[in-house]
C-alpha positions in Angstrom: -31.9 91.9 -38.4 -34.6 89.8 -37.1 -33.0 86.9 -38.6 -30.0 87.5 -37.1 -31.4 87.5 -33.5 -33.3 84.2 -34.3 -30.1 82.4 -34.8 -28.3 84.2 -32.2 -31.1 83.5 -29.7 -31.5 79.6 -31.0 -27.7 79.5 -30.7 -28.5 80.6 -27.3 -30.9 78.1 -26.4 -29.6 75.1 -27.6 -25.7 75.6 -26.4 -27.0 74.7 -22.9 -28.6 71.4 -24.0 -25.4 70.5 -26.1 -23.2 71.2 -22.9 -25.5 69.1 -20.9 -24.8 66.2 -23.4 -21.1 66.6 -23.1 -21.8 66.4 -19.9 -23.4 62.9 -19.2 -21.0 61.7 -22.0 -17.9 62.6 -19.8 -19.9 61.2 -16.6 -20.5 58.0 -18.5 -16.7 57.6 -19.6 -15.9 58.4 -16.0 -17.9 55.8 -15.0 -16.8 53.6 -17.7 -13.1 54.1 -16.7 -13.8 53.1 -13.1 -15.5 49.7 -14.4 -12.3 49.2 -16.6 -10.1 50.4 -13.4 -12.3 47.7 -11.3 -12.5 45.1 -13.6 -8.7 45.1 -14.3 -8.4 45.0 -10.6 -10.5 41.8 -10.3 -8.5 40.5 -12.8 -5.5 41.2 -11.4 -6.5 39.6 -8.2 -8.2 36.4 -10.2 -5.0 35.9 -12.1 -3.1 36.3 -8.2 -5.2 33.3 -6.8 -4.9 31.2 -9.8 -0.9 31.6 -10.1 -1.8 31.1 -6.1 -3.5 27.6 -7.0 -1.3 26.6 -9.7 1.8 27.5 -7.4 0.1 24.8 -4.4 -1.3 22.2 -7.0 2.8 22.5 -8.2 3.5 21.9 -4.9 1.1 18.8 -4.3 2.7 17.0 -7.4 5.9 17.8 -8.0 7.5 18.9 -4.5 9.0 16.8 -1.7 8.8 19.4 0.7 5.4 21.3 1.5 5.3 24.8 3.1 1.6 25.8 3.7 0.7 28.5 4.7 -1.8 28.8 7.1 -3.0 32.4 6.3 -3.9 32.0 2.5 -4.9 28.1 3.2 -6.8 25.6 5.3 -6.9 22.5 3.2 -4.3 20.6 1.9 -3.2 17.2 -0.1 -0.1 15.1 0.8 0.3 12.1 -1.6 3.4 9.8 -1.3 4.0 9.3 -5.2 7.4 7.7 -6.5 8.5 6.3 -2.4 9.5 9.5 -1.9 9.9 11.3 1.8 7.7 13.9 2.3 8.4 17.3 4.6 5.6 19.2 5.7 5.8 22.9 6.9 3.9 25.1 8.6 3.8 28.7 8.5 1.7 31.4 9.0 2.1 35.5 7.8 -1.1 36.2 10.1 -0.4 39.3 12.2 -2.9 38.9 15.0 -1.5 37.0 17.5 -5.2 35.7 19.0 -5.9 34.3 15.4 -6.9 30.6 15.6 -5.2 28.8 12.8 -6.5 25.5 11.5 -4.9 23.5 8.7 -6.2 20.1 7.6 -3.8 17.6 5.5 -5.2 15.3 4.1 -2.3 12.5 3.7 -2.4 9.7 0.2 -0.2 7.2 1.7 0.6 5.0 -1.6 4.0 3.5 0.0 6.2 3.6 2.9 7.8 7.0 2.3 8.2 8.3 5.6 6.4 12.2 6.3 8.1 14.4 8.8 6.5 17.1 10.6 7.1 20.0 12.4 9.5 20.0 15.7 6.7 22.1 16.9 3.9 20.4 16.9 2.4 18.8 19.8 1.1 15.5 19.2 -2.7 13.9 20.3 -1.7 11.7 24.2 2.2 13.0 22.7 2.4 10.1 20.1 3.4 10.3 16.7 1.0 9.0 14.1 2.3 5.5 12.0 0.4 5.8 8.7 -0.6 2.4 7.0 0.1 1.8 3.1 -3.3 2.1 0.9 -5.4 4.5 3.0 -6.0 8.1 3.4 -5.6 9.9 6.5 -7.4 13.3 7.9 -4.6 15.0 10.2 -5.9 18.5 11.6 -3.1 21.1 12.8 -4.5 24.0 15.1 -2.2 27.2 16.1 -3.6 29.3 19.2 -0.4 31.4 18.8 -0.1 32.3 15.4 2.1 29.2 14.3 4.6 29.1 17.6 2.7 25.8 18.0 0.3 23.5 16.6 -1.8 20.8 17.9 -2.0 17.9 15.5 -4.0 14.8 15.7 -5.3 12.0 13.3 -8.9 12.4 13.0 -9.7 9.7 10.8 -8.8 7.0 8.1 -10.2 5.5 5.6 -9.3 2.5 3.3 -8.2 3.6 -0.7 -10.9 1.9 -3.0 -9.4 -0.6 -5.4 -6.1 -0.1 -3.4 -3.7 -3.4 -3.1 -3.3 -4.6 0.4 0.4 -5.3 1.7 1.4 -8.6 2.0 1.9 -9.5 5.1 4.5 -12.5 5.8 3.0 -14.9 8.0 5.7 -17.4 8.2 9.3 -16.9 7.5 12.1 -19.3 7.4 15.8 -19.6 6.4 17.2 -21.9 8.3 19.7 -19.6 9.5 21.0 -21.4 13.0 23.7 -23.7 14.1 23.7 -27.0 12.7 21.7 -30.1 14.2 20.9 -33.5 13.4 18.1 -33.4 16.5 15.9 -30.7 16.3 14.7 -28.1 13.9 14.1 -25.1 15.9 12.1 -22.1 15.5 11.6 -20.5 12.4 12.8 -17.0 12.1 8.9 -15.0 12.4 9.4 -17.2 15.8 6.9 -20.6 15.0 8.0 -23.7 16.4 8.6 -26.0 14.0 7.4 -29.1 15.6 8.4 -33.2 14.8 6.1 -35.5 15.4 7.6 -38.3 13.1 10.9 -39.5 12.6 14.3 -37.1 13.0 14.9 -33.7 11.6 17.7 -31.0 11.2 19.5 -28.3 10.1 22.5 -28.5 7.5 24.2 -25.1 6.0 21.4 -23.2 6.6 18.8 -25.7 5.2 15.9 -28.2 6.4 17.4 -31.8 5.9 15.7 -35.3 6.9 18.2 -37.1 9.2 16.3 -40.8 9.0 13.2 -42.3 9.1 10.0 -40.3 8.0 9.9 -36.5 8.7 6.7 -34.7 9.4 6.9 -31.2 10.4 3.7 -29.5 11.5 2.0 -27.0 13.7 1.7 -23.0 12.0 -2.0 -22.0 12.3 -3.0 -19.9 9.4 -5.2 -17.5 7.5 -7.8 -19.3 5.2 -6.0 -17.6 2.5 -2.5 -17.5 1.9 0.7 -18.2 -0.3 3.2 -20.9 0.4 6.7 -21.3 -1.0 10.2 -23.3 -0.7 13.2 -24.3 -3.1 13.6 -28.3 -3.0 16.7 -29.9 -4.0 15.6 -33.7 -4.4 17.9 -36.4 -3.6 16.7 -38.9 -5.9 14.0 -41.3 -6.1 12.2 -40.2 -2.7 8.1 -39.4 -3.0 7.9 -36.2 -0.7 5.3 -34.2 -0.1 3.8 -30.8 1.3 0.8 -31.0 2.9 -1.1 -27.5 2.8 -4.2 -28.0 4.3 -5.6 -30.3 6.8 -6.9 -30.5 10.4 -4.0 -31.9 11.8 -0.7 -33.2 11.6 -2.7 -36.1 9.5 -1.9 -38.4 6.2 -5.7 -39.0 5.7 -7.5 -35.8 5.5 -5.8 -33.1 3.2 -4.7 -31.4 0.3 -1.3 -31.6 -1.1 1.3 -31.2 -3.4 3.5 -34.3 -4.3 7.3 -34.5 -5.2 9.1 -36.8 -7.0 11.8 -37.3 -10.0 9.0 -37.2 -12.3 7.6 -33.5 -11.5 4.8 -32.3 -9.1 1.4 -33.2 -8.4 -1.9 -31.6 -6.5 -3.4 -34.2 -4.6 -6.7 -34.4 -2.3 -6.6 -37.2 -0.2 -9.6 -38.0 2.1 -10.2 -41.0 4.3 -6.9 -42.2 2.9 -8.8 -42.2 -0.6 -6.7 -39.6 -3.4 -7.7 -37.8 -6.2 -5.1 -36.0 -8.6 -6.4 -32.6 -8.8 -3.5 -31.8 -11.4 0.1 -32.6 -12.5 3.3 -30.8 -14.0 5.7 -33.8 -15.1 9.6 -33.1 -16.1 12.3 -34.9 -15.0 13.5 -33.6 -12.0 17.3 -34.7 -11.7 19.1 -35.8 -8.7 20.8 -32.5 -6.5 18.3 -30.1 -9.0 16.8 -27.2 -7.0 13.2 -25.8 -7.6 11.2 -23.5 -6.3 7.3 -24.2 -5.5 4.8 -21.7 -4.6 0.9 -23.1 -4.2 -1.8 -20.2 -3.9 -4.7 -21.3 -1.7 -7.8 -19.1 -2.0 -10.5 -21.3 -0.8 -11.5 -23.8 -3.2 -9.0 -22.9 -5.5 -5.4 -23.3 -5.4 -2.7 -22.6 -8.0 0.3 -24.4 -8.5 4.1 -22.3 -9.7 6.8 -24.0 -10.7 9.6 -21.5 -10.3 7.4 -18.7 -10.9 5.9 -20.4 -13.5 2.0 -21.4 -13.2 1.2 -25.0 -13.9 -1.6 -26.1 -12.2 -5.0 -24.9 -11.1 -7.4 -26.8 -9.7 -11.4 -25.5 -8.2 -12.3 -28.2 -5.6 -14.8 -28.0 -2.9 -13.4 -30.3 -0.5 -13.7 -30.9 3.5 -10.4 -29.7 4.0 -10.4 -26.5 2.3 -11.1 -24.3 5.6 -8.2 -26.1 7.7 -4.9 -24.1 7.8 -1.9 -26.2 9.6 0.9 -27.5 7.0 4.1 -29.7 6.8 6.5 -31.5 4.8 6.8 -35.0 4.4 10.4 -36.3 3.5 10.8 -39.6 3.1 14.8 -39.9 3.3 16.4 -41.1 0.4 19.7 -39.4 0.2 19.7 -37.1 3.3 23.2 -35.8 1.9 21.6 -34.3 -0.6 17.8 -33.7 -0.1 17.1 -29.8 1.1 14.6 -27.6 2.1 15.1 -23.8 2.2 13.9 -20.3 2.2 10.5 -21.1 3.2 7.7 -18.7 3.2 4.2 -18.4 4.0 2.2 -15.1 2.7 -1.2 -13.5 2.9 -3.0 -13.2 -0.3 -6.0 -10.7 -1.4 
């Protein structure tokens, strides 16, 4: 009997404690469910915003059109990869009317694709931005009334490090205008070619000596620059083209020599030459070539239809002047042509 009541009374005394344990144990896997309900939540969310930023960064490389939205972003890349025209979009899910929207693009512009924006956007003094190959550009779009309209303006640019600069065509020339056995004309960028020796003119489209000795002279360039022309040579004639030198002068300059036997790179100063390098072939009568010459200070480069042939480092008292012209000593005017004559800007 007395046993009995022991048990019964520790079965009684500990059956509280035991319920209390059961207790905490279902308040911890309560608590332990709402962590799990949480963290599965916050996953759910963190797995929303990455598909979010993989969806944009999709759009940033692989889409021609871009549709931001103003709501879930304020910050976003344009890049003109492949040429291609870009379309940029703005929207805005925003319910509050009096929300201030502000987008930023910031704009790549690796080529001349063109980038159209919204009709509804209302441009800085009403112009709309030109965007210049090789640089990057900050444009900021603000809303006042939840995307109806945006104010855009460029708010900076800034040069692409390591990026190319455009070559910009300084002089340009196909003879393209009536024919003339008196005058030379304009070239087509709008120089004046002048003639200061001898008679000059135009045949089919092409620079021609019409007798005597022909000097044409007169474009002021950059320090810098690429020069080139096709030649058809008429024969035994020794022409020339004179690339740099103060003036319209046979005594001071640097330049490149033609005849039957090839091309040349001559300095000539005080009337004294120096060969500063030769290509020699035998250039046959009515043969076109083409010759480019690179000057980049002291150094100029010599192509021979695209082909480089000579190079030459000088330092010389000539190598800052900038004027240039052809001497063509007429041998055979019938045949004997310059054409498609250009003059380029070089890094």
């Amino acid at each position: 009997m007395s046993t009995e009541k022991t048990g019964y009374l520790q079965l009684n005394i500990w059956a509280p404690k035991e319920r209390l344990f059961l207790d905490e144990w279902n308040e911890n896997f309560e608590t332990i469910d709402r962590e799990v309900e949480n963290t599965k939540k916050q996953l759910s969310e963190t797995t929303t915003n990455i598909k979010k930023m993989i969806t944009y960064a999709n759009v940033v490389e692989k889409s021609n059109v871009y549709e931001i939205d103003a709501s879930n972003v304020t910050n976003f890349v344009v890049e003109t990869e492949n040429n291609e025209d870009k379309t940029i979009i703005l929207a805005s899910s925003v319910s509050n009317p009096n929300a201030l929207l502000s987008i930023t693009v910031t704009l790549r512009y690796l080529n001349s694709a063109s980038i159209y924006f919204p009709d509804n956007v209302i441009w800085q003094n009403d112009e709309k931005p030109t965007f210049e190959v090789g640089k990057i550009f900050m444009v900021l779009f603000q809303s006042f009334d939840n995307g109806a309209t945006w104010l855009g303006a460029v708010v900076g640019n800034w040069g692409i490090p390591g990026f190319p600069k455009p070559v910009e065509t300084i002089v340009s020339d196909d003879f393209t205008r009536p024919n003339s056995t008196t005058s030379v004309g304009k070239a087509d960028t709008g120089q004046t070619w002048l003639t200061p020796l001898g008679v000059t003119g135009i045949s089919s489209n092409k620079l021609y000596p019409v007798s005597g000795e022909f000097v044409f002279v007169g474009f002021d360039l950059v320090s810098d620059f690429s020069a080139s022309f096709d030649y058809t040579i008429g024969g035994a004639e020794d022409s020339s083209f004179t690339f740099r030198t103060p003036s319209a002068s046979t005594q001071n300059r640097v330049f490149i020599s033609i005849t039957q036997n090839g091309i040349a790179l001559i300095k000539e100063i005080g009337g004294a030459k120096t060969k500063l390098g030769e290509y020699l072939f035998t250039w046959g009568t009515g043969e076109t070539h083409n010759i480019k010459v690179v000057a980049k200070g002291d150094i100029f480069t010599v192509f021979l239809d695209s082909v480089q042939h000579i190079t030459s480092v000088d330092d010389n008292p000539v190598k800052a002047n900038k004027h240039m012209y052809f001497t063509l000593y007429q041998y055979n005017s019938a045949i004997t042509r310059v054409e498609k004559f250009r003059v380029e800007s070089v890094e």
